[in-house]
Each structure stands twice: as structure tokens, then as C-alpha cells.
mmCIF file as Biopython writes it, N, C-alpha, C and O atoms, coordinates in Angstrom:
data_model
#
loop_
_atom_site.group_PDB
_atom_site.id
_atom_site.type_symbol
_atom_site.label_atom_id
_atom_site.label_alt_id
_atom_site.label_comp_id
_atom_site.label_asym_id
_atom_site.label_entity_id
_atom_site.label_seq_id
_atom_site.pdbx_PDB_ins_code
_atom_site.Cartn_x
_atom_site.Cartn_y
_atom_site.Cartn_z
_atom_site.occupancy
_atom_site.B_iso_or_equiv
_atom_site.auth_seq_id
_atom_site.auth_asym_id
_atom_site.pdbx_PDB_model_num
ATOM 1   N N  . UNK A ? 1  ? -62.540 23.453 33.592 1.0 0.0 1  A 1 
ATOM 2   C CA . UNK A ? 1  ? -63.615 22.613 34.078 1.0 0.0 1  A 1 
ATOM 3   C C  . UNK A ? 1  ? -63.423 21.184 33.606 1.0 0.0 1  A 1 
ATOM 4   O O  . UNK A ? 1  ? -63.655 20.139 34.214 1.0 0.0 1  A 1 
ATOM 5   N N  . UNK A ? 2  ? -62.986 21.360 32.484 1.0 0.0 2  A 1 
ATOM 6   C CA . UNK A ? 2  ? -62.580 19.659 31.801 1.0 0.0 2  A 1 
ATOM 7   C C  . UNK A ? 2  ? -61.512 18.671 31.769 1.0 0.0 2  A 1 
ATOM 8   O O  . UNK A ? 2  ? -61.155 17.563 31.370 1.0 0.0 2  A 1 
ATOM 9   N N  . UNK A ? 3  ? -61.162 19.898 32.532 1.0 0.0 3  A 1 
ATOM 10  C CA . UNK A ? 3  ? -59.601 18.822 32.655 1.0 0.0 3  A 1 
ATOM 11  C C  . UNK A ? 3  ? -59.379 18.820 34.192 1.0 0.0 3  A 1 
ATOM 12  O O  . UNK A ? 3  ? -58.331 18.590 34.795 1.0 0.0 3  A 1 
ATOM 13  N N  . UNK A ? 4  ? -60.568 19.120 34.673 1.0 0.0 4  A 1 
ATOM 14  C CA . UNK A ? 4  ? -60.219 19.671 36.518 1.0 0.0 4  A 1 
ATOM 15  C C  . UNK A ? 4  ? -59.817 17.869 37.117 1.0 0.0 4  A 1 
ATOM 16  O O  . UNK A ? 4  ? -60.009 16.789 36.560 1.0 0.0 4  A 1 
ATOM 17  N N  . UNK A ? 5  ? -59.147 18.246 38.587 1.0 0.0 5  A 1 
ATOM 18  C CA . UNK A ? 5  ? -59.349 16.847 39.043 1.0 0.0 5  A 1 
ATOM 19  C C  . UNK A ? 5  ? -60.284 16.435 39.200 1.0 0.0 5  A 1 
ATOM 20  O O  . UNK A ? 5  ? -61.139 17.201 38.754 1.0 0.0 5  A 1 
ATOM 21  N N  . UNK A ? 6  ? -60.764 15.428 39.692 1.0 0.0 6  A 1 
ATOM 22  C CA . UNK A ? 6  ? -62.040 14.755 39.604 1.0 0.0 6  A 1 
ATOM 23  C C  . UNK A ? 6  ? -62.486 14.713 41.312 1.0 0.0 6  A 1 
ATOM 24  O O  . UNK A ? 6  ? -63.594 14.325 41.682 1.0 0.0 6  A 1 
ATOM 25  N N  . UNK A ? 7  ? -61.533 15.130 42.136 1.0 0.0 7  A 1 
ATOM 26  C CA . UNK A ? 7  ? -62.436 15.498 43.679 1.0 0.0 7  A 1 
ATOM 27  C C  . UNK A ? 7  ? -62.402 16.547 43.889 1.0 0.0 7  A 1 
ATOM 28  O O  . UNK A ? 7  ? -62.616 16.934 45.039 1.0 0.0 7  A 1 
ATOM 29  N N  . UNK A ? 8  ? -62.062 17.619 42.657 1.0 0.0 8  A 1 
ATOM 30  C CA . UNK A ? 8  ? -62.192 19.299 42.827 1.0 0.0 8  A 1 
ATOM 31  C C  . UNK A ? 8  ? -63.499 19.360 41.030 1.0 0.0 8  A 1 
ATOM 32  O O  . UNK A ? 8  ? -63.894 20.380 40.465 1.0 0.0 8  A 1 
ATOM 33  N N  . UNK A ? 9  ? -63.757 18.104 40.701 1.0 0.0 9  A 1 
ATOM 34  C CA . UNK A ? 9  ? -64.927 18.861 39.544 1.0 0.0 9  A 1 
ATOM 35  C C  . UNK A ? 9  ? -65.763 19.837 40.046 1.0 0.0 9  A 1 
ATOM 36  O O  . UNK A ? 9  ? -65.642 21.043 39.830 1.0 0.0 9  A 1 
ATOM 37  N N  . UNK A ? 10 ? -66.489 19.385 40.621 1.0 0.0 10 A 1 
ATOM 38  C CA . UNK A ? 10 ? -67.719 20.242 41.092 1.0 0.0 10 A 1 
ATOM 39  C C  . UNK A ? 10 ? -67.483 21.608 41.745 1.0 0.0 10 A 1 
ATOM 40  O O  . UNK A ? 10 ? -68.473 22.267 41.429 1.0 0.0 10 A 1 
ATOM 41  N N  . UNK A ? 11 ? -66.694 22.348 42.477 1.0 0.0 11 A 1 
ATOM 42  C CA . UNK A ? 11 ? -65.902 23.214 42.469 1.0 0.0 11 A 1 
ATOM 43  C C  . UNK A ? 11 ? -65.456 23.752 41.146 1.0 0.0 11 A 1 
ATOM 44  O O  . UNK A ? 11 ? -65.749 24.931 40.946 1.0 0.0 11 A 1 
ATOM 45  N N  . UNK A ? 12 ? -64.934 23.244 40.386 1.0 0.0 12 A 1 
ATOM 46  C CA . UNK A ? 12 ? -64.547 23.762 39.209 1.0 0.0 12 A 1 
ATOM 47  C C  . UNK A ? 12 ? -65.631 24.087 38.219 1.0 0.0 12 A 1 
ATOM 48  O O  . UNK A ? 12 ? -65.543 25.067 37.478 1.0 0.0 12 A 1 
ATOM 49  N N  . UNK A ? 13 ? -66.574 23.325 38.210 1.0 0.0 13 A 1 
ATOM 50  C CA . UNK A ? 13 ? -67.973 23.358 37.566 1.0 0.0 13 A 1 
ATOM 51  C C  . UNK A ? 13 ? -68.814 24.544 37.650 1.0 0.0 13 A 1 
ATOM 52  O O  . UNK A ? 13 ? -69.304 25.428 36.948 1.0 0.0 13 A 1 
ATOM 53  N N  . UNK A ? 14 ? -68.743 24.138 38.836 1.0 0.0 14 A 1 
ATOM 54  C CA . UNK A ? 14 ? -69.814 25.536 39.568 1.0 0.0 14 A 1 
ATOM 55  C C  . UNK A ? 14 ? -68.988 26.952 39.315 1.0 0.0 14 A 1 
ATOM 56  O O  . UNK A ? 14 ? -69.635 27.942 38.973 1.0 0.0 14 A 1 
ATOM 57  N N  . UNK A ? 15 ? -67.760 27.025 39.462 1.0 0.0 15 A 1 
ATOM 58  C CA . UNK A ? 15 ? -67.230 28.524 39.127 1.0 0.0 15 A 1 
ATOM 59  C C  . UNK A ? 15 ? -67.431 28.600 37.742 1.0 0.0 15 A 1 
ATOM 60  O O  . UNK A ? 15 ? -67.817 29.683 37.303 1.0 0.0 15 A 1 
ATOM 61  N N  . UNK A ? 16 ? -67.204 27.457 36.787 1.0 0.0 16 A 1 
ATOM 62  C CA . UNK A ? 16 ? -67.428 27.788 35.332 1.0 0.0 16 A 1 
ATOM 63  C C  . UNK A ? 16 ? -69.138 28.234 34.910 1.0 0.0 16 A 1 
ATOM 64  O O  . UNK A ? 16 ? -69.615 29.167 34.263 1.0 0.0 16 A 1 
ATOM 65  N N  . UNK A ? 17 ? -69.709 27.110 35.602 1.0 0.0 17 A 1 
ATOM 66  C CA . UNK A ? 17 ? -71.096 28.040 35.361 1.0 0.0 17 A 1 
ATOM 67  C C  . UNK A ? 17 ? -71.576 29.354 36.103 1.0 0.0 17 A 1 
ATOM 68  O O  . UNK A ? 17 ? -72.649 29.826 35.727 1.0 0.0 17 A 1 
ATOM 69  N N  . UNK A ? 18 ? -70.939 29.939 37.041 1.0 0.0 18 A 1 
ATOM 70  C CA . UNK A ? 18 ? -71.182 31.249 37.415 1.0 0.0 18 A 1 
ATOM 71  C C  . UNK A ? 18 ? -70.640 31.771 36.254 1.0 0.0 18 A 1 
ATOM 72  O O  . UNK A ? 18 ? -71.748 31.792 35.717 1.0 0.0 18 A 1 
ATOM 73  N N  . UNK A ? 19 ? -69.635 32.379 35.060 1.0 0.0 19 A 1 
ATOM 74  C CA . UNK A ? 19 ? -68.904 32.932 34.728 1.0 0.0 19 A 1 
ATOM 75  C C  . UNK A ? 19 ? -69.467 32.903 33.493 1.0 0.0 19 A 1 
ATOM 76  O O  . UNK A ? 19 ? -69.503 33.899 32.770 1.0 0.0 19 A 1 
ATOM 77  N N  . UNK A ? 20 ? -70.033 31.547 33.105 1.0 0.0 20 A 1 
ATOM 78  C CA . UNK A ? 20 ? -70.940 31.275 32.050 1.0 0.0 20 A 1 
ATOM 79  C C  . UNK A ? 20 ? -72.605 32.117 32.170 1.0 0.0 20 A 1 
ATOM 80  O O  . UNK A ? 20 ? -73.066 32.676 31.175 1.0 0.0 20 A 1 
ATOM 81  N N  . UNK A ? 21 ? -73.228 32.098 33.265 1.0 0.0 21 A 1 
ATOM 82  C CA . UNK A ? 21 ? -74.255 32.994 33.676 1.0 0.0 21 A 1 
ATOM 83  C C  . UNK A ? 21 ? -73.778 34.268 33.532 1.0 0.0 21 A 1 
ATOM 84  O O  . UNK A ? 21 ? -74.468 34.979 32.801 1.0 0.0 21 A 1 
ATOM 85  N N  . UNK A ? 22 ? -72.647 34.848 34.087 1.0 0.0 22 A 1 
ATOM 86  C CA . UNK A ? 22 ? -72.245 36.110 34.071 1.0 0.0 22 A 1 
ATOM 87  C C  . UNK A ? 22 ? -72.362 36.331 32.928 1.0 0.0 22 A 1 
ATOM 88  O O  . UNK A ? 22 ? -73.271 37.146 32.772 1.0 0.0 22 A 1 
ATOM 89  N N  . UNK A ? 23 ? -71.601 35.824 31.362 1.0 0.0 23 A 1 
ATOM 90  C CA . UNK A ? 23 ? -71.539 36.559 30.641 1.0 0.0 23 A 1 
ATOM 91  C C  . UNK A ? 23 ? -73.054 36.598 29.804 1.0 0.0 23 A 1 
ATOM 92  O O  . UNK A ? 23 ? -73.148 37.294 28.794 1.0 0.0 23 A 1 
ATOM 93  N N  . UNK A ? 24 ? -73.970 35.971 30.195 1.0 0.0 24 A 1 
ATOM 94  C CA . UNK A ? 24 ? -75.655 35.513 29.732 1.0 0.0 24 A 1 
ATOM 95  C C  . UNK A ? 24 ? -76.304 36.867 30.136 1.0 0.0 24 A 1 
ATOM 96  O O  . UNK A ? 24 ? -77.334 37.314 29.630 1.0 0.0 24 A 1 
ATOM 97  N N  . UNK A ? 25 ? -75.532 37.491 31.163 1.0 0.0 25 A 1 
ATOM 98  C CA . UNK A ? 25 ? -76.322 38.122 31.757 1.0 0.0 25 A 1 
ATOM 99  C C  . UNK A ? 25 ? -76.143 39.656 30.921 1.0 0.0 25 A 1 
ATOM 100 O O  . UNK A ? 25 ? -76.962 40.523 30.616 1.0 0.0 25 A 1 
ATOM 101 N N  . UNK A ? 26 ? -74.959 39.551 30.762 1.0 0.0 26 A 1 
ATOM 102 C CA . UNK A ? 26 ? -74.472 40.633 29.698 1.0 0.0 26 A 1 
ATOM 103 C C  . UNK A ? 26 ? -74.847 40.414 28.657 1.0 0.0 26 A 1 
ATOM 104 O O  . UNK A ? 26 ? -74.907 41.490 28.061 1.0 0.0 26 A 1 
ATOM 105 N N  . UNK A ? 27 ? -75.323 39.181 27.701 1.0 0.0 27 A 1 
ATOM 106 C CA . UNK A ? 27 ? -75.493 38.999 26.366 1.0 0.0 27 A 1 
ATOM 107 C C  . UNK A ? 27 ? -76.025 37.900 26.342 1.0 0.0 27 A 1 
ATOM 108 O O  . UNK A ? 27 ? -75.256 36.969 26.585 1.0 0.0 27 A 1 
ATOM 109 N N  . UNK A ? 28 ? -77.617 37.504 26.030 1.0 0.0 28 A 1 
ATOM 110 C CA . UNK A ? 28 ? -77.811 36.592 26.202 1.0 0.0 28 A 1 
ATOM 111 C C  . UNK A ? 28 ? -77.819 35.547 25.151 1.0 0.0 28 A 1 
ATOM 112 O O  . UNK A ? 28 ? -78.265 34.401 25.205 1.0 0.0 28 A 1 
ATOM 113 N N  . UNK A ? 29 ? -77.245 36.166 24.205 1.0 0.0 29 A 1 
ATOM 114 C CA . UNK A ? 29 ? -77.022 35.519 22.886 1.0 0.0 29 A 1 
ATOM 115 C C  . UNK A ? 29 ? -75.749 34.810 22.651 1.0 0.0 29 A 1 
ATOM 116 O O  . UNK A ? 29 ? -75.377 34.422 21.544 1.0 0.0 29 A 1 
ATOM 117 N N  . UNK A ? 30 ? -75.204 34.686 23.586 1.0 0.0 30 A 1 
ATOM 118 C CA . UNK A ? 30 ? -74.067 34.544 23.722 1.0 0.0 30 A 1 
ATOM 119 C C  . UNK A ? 30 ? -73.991 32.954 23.374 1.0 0.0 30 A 1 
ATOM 120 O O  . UNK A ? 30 ? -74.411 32.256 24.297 1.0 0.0 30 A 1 
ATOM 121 N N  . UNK A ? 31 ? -73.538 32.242 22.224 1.0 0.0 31 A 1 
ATOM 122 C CA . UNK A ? 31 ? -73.673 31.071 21.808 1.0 0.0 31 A 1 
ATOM 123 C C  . UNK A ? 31 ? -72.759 30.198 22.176 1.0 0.0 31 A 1 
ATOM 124 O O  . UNK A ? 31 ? -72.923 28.990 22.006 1.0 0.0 31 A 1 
ATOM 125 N N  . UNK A ? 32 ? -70.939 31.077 23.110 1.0 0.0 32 A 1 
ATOM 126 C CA . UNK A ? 32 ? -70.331 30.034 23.400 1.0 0.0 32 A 1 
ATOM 127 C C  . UNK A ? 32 ? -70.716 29.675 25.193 1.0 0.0 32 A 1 
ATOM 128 O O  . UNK A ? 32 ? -70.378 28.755 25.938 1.0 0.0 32 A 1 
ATOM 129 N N  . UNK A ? 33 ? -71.363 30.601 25.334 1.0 0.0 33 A 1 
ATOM 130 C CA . UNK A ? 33 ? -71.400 30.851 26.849 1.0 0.0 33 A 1 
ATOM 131 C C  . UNK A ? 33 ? -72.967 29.580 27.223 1.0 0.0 33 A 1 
ATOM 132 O O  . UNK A ? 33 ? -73.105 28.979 28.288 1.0 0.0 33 A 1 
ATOM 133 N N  . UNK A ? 34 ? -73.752 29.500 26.235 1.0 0.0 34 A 1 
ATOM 134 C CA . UNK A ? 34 ? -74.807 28.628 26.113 1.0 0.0 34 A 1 
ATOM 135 C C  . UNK A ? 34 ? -74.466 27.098 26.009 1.0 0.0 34 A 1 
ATOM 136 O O  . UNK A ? 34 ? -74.951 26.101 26.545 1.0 0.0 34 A 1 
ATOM 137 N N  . UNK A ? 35 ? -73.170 27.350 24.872 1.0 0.0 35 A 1 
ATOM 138 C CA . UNK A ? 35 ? -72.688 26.070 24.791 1.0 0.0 35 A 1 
ATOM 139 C C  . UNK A ? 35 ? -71.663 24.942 25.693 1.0 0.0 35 A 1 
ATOM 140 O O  . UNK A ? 35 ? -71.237 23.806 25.481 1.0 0.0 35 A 1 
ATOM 141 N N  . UNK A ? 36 ? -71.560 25.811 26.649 1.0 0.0 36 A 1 
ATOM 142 C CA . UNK A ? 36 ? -70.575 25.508 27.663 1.0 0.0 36 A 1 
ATOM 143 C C  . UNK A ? 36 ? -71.418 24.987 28.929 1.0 0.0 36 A 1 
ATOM 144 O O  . UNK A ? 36 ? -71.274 23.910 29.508 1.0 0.0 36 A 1 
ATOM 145 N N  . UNK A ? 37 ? -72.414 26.102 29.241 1.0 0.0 37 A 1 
ATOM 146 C CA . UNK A ? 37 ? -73.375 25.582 30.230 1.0 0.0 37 A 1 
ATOM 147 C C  . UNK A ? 37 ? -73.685 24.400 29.938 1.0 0.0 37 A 1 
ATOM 148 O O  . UNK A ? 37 ? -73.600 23.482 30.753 1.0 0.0 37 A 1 
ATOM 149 N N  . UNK A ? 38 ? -74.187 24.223 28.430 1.0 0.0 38 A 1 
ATOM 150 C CA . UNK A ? 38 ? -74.925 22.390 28.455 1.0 0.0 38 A 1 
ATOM 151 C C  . UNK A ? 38 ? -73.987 21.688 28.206 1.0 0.0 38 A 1 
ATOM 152 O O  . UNK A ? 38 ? -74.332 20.507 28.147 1.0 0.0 38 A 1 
ATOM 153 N N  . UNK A ? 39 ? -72.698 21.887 27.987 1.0 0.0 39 A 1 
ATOM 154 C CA . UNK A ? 39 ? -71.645 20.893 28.304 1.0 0.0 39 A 1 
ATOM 155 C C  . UNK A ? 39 ? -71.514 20.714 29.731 1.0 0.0 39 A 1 
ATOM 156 O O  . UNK A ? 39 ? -71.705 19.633 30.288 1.0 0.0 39 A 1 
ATOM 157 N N  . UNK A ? 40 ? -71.218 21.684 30.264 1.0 0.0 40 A 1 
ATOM 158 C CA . UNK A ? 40 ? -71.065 21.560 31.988 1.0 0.0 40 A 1 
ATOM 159 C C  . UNK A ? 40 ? -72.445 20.784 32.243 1.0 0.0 40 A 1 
ATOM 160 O O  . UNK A ? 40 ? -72.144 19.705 32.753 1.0 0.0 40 A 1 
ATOM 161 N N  . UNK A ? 41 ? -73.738 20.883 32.110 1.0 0.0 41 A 1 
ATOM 162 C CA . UNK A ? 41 ? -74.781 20.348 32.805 1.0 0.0 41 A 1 
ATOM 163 C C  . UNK A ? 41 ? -74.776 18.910 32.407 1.0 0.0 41 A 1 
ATOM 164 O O  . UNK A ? 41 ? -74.878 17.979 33.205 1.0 0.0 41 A 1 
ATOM 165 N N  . UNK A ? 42 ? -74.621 18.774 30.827 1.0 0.0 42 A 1 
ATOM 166 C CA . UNK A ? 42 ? -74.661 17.204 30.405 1.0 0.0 42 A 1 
ATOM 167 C C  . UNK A ? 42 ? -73.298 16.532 31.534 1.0 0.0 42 A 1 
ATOM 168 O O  . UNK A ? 42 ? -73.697 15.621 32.260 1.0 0.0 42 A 1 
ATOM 169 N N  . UNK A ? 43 ? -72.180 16.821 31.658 1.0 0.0 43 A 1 
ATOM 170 C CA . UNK A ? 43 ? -71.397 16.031 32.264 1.0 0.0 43 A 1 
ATOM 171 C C  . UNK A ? 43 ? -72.088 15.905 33.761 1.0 0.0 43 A 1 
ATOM 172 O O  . UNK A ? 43 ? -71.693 14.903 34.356 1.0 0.0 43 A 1 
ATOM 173 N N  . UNK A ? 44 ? -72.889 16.585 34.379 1.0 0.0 44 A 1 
ATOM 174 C CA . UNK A ? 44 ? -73.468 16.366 35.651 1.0 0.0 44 A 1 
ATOM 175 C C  . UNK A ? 44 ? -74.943 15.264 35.160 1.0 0.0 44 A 1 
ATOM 176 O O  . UNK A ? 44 ? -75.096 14.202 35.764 1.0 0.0 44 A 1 
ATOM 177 N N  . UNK A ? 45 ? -75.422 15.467 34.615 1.0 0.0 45 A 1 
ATOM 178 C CA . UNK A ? 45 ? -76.308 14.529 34.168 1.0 0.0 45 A 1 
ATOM 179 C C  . UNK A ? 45 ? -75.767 13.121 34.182 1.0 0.0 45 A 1 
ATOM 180 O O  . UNK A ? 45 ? -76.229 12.137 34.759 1.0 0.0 45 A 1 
ATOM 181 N N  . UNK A ? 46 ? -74.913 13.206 33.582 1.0 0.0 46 A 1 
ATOM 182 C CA . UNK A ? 46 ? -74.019 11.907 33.556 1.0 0.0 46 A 1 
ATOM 183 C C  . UNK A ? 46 ? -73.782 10.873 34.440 1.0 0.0 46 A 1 
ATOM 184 O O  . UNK A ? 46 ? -73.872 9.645  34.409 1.0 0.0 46 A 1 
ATOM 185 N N  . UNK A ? 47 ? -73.300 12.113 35.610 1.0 0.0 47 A 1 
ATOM 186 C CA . UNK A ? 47 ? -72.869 11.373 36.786 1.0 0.0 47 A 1 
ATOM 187 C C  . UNK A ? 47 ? -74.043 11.414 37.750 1.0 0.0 47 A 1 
ATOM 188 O O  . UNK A ? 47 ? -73.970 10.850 38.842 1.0 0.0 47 A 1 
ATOM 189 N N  . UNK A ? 48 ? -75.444 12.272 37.238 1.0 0.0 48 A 1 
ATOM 190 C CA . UNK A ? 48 ? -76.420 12.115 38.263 1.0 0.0 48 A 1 
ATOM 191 C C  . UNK A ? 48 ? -76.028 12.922 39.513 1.0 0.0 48 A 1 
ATOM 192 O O  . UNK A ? 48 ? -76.545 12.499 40.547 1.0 0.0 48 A 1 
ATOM 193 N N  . UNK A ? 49 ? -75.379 13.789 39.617 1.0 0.0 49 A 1 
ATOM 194 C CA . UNK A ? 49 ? -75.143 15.197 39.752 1.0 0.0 49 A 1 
ATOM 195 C C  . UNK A ? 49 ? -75.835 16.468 39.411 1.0 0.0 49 A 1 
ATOM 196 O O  . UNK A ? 49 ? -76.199 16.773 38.276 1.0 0.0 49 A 1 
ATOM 197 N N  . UNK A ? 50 ? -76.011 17.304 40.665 1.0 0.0 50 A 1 
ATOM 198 C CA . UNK A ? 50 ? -76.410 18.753 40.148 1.0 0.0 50 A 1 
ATOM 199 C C  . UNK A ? 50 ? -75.648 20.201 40.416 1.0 0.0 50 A 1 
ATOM 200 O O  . UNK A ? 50 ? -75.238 20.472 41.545 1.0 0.0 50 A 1 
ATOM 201 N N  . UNK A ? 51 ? -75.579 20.596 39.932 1.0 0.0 51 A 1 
ATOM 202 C CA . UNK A ? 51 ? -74.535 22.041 40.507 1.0 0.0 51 A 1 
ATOM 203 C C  . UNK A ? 51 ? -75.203 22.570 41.741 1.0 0.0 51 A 1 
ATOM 204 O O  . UNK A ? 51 ? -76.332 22.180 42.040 1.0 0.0 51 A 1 
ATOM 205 N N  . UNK A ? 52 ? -74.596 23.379 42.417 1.0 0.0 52 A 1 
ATOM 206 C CA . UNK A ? 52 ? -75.531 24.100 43.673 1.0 0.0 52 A 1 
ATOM 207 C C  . UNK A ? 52 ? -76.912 25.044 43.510 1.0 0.0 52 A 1 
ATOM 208 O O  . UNK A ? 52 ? -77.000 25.835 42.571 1.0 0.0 52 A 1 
ATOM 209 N N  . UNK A ? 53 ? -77.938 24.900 44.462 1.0 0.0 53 A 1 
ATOM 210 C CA . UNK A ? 53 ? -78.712 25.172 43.842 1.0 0.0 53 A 1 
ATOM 211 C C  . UNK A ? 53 ? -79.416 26.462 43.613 1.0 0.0 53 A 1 
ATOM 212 O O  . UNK A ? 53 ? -80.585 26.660 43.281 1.0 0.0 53 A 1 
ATOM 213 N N  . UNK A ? 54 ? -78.005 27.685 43.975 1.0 0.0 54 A 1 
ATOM 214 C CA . UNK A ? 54 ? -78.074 29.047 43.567 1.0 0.0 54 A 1 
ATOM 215 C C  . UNK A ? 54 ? -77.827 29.101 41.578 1.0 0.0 54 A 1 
ATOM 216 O O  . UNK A ? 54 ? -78.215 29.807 40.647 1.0 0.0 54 A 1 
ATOM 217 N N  . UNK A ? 55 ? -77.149 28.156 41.731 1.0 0.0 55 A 1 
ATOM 218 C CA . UNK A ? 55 ? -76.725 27.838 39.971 1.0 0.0 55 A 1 
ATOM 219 C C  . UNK A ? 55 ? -78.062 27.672 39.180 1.0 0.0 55 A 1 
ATOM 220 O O  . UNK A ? 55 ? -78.557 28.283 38.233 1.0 0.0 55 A 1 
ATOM 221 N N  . UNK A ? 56 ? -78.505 26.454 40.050 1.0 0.0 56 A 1 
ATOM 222 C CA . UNK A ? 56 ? -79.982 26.143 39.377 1.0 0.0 56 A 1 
ATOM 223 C C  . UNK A ? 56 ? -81.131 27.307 38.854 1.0 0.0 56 A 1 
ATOM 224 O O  . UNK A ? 56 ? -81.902 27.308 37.894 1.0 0.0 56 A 1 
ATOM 225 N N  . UNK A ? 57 ? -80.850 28.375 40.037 1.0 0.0 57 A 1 
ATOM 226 C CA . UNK A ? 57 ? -82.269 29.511 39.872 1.0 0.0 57 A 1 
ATOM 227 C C  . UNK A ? 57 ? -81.689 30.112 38.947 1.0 0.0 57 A 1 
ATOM 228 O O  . UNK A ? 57 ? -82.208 30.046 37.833 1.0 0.0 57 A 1 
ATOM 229 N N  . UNK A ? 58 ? -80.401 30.905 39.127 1.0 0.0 58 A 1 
ATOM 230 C CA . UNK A ? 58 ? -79.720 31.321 37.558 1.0 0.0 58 A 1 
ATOM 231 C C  . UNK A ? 58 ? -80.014 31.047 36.438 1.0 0.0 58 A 1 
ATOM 232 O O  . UNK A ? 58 ? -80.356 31.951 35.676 1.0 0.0 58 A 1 
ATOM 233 N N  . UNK A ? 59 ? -79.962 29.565 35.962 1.0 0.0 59 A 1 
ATOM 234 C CA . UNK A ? 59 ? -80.219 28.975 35.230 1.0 0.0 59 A 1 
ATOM 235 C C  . UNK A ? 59 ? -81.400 29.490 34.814 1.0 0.0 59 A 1 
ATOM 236 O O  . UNK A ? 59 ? -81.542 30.265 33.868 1.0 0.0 59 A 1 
ATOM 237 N N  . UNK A ? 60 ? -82.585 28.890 35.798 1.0 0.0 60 A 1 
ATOM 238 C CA . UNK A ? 60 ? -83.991 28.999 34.968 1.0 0.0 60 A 1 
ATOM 239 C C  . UNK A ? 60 ? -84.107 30.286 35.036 1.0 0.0 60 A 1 
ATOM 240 O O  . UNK A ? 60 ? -85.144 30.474 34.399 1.0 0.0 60 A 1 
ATOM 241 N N  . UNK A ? 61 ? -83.701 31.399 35.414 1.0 0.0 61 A 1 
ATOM 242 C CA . UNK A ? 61 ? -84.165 32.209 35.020 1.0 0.0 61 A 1 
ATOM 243 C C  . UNK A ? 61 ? -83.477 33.366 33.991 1.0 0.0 61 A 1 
ATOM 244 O O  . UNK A ? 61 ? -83.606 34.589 33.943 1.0 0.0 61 A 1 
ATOM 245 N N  . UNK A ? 62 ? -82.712 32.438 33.220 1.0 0.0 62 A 1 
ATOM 246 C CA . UNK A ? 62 ? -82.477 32.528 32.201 1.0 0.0 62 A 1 
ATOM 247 C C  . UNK A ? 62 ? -83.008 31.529 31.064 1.0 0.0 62 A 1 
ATOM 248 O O  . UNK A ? 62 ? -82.468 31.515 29.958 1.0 0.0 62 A 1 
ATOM 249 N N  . UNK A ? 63 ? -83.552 31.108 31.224 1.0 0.0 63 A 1 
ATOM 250 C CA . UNK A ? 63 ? -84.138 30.435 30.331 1.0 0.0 63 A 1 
ATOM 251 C C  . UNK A ? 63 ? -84.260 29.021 30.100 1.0 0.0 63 A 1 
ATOM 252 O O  . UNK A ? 63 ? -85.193 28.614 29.408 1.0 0.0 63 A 1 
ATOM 253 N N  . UNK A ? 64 ? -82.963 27.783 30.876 1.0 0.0 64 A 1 
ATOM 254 C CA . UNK A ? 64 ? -82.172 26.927 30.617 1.0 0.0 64 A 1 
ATOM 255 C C  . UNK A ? 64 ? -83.499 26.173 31.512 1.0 0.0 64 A 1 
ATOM 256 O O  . UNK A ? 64 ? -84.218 26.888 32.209 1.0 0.0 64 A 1 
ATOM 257 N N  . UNK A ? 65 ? -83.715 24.828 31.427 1.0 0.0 65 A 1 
ATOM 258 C CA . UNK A ? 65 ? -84.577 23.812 32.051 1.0 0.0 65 A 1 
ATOM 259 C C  . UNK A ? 65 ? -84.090 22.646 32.587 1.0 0.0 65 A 1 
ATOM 260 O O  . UNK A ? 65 ? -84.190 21.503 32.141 1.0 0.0 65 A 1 
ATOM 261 N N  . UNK A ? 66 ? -83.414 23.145 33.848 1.0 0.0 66 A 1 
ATOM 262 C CA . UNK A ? 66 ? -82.531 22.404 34.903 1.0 0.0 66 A 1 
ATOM 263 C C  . UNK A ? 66 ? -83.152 22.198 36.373 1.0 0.0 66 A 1 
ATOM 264 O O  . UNK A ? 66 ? -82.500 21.621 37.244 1.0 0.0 66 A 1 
#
């Protein structure tokens, strides 16, 4: 996701946060899988960007306030 090109980020983003949800979903304690999401979300913040917005419901309903 961090080293992706930069007209394939968001593509790359969005599969990392599915995979990151996936493993939330299995463990929600999961502290690297938490820590990755708000890396992935802060770099969209950044750019004033949002992931798609099947990502988004994931999100909140896991807990995350996106």
C-alpha cells in the first residue's frame, strides 16, 4: 500500500483495507491490523480522499469513526 504507484494508490488501499477488516473480523484485537487501517485512513485524510464506500460501512461497524 506504501510503496504502491501513486495512480494505482487507491486500488492498492482499498485491497489493504479489505484484508485489514478481514482479519478484525477474525480478531478484533488485532493491534497490527488497527494500526494499519489508521495509517491507510490518515494517508487519505491527507489527500482529502476516502476509500470506497463499502470500506466505510466496514469500518463503522467495527468500531472505527470514518
Amino acid at each position: 500500500v506504501y510503496q504502491a504507484d501513486p495512480s494505482s494508490m487507491r486500488e492498492s488501499a482499498n485491497k489493504g483495507l479489505r484484508e485489514f477488516i478481514s482479519v478484525l473480523e477474525l480478531n478484533r484485537n488485532n493491534e497490527k491490523a488497527i494500526s494499519e487501517i489508521q495509517n491507510i485512513m490518515n494517508i487519505y485524510s491527507s489527500l482529502n480522499r476516502s476509500p470506497e464506500e463499502d470500506i466505510l460501512e466496514d469500518l463503522r461497524a467495527l468500531g472505527f469513526n470514518y
